[in-house]
Structures are given as C-alpha cells and as structure tokens.
N, CA and C atoms as an extended XYZ file, in Angstrom:
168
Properties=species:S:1:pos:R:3:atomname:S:1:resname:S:1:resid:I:1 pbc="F F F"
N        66.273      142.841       84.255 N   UNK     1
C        65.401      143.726       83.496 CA  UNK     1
C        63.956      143.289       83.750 C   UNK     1
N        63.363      143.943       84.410 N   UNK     2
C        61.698      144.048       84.206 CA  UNK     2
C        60.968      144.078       83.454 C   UNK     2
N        59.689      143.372       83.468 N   UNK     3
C        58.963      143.478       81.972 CA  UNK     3
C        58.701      144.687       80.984 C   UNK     3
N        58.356      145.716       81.945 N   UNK     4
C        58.103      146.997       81.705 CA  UNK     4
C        59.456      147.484       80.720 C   UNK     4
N        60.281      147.277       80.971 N   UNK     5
C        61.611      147.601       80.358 CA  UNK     5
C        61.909      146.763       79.352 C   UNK     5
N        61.277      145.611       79.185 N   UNK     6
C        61.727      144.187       78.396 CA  UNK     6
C        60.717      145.097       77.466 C   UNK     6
N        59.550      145.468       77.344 N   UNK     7
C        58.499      145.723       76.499 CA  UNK     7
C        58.800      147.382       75.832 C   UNK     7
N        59.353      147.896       76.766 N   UNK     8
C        59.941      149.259       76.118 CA  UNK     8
C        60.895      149.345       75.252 C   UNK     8
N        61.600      147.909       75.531 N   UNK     9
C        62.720      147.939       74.578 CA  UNK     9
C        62.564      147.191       73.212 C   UNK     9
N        61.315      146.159       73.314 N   UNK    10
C        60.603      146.059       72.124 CA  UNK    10
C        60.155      147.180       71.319 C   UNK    10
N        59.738      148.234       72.053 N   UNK    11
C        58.965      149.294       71.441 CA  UNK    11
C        60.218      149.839       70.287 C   UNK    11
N        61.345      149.902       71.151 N   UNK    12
C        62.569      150.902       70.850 CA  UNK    12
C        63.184      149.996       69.551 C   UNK    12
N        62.900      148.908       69.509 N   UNK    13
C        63.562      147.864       68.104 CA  UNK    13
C        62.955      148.055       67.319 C   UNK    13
N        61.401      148.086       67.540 N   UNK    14
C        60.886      148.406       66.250 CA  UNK    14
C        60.599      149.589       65.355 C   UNK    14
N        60.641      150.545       66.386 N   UNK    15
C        60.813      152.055       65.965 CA  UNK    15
C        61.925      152.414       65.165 C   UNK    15
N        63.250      151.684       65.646 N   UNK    16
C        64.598      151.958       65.343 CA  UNK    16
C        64.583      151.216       63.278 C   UNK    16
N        64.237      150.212       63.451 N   UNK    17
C        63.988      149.141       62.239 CA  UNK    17
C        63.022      150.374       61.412 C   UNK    17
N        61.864      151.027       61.801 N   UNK    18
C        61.410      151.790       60.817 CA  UNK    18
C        61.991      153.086       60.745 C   UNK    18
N        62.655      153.749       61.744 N   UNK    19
C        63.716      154.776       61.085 CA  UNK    19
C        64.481      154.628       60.240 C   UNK    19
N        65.355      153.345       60.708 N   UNK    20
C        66.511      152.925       59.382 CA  UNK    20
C        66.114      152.829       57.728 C   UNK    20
N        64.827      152.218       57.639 N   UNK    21
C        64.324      152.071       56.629 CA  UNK    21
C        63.597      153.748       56.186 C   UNK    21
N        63.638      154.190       56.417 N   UNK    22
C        63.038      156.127       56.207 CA  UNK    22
C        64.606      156.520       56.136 C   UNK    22
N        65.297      156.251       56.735 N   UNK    23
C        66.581      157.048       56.975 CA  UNK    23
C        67.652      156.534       55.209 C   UNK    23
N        67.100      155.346       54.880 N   UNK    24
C        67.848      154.519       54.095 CA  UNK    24
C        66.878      155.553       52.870 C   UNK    24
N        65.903      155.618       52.626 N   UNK    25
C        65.208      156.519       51.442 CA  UNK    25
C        65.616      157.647       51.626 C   UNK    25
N        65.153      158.302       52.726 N   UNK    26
C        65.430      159.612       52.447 CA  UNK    26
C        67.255      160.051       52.080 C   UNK    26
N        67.779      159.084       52.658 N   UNK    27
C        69.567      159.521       52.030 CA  UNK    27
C        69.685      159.290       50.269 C   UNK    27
N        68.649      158.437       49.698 N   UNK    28
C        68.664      157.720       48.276 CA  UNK    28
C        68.185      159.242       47.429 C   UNK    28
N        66.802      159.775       48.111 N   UNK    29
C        65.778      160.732       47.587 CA  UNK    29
C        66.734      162.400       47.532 C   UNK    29
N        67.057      162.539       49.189 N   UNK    30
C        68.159      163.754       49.211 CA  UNK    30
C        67.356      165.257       48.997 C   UNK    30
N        66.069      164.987       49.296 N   UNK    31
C        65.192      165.948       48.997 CA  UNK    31
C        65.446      166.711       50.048 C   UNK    31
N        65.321      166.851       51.261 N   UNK    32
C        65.560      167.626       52.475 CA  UNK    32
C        66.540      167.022       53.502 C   UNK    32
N        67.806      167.743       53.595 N   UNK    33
C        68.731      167.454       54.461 CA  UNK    33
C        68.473      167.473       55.885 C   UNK    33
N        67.422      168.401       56.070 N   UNK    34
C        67.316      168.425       57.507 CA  UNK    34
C        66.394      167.049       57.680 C   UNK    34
N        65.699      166.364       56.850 N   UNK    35
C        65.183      165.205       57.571 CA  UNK    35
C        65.979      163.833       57.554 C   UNK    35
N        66.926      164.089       57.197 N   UNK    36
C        68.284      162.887       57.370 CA  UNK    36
C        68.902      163.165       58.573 C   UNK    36
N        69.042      164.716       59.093 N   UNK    37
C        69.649      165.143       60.005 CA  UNK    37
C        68.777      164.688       61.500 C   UNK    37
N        66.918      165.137       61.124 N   UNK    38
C        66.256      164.702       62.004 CA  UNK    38
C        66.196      163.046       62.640 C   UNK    38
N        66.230      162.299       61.539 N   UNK    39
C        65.989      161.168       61.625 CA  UNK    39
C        67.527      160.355       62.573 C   UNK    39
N        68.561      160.693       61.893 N   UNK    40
C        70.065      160.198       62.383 CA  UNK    40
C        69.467      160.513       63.922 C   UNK    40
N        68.893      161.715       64.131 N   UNK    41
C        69.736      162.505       65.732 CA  UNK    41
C        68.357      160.998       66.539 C   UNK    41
N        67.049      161.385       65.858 N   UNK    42
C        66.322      160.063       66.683 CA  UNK    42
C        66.991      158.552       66.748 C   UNK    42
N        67.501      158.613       65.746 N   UNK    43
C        68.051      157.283       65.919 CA  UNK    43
C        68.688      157.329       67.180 C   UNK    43
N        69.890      158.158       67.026 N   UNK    44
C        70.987      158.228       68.108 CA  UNK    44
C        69.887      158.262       69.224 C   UNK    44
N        69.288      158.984       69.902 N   UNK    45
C        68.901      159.263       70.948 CA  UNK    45
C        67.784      157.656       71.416 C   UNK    45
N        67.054      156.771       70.595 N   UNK    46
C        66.846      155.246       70.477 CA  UNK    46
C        67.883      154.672       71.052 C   UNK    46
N        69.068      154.271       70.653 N   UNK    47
C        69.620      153.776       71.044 CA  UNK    47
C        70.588      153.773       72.126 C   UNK    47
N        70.355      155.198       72.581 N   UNK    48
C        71.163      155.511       73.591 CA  UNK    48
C        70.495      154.854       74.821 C   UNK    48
N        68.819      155.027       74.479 N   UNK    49
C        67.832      154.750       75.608 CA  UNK    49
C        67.829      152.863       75.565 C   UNK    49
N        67.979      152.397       74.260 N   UNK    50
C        68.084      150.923       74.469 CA  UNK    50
C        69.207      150.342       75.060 C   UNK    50
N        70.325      150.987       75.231 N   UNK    51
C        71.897      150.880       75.699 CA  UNK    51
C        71.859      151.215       77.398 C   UNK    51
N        70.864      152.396       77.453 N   UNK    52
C        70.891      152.151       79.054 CA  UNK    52
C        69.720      151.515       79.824 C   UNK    52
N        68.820      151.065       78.776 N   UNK    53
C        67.836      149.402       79.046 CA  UNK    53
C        68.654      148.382       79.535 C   UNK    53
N        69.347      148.423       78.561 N   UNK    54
C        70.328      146.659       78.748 CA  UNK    54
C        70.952      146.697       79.958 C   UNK    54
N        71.862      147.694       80.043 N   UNK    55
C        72.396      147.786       81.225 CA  UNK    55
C        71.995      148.046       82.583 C   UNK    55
N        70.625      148.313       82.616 N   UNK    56
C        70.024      148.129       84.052 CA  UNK    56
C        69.659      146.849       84.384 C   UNK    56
C-alpha cells in the first residue's frame, strides 16, 4: 500500500467514526428515516472503498 492510499484510508476511518456517531443519534432521535437510510448507504459505500484499500 502506498502512502497516498495509507492517507486515504486515514481519511476513510475518520469519516466512518463520525458517521457512526450521527448514525447512532439519528436512530435514538428517529426524526427522518431517510437520513438513517442516507447515512447506513455512506457508510456501506466507506467501507467498501476501505476493503478494497487493504487489499491492494
């Protein structure tokens, strides 16, 4: 893994750490479903991109 990729995937941990924490309120709050829906699908799509980081 290259730095460039080592540093993108920093980017992608910490982004992921402040979704979870938005994702963890907004499921508590329940005010708008579609932004639990929004937030899950970013997650997923984070980690899909940190999963094919690792593996290059």
């Amino acid at each position: 893994m290259d730095g460039k990729a080592k540093k993108r995937l920093e980017v992608i941990q910490k982004r992921l750490e402040k979704l979870r924490l938005q994702l963890s309120g907004a499921l508590k709050q329940n005010d708008d479903p579609q932004e639990v829906a929004d937030l899950r699908k970013e997650i997923e799509t984070l980690e899909a991109e940190a999963r094919r980081l690792r593996e290059s």
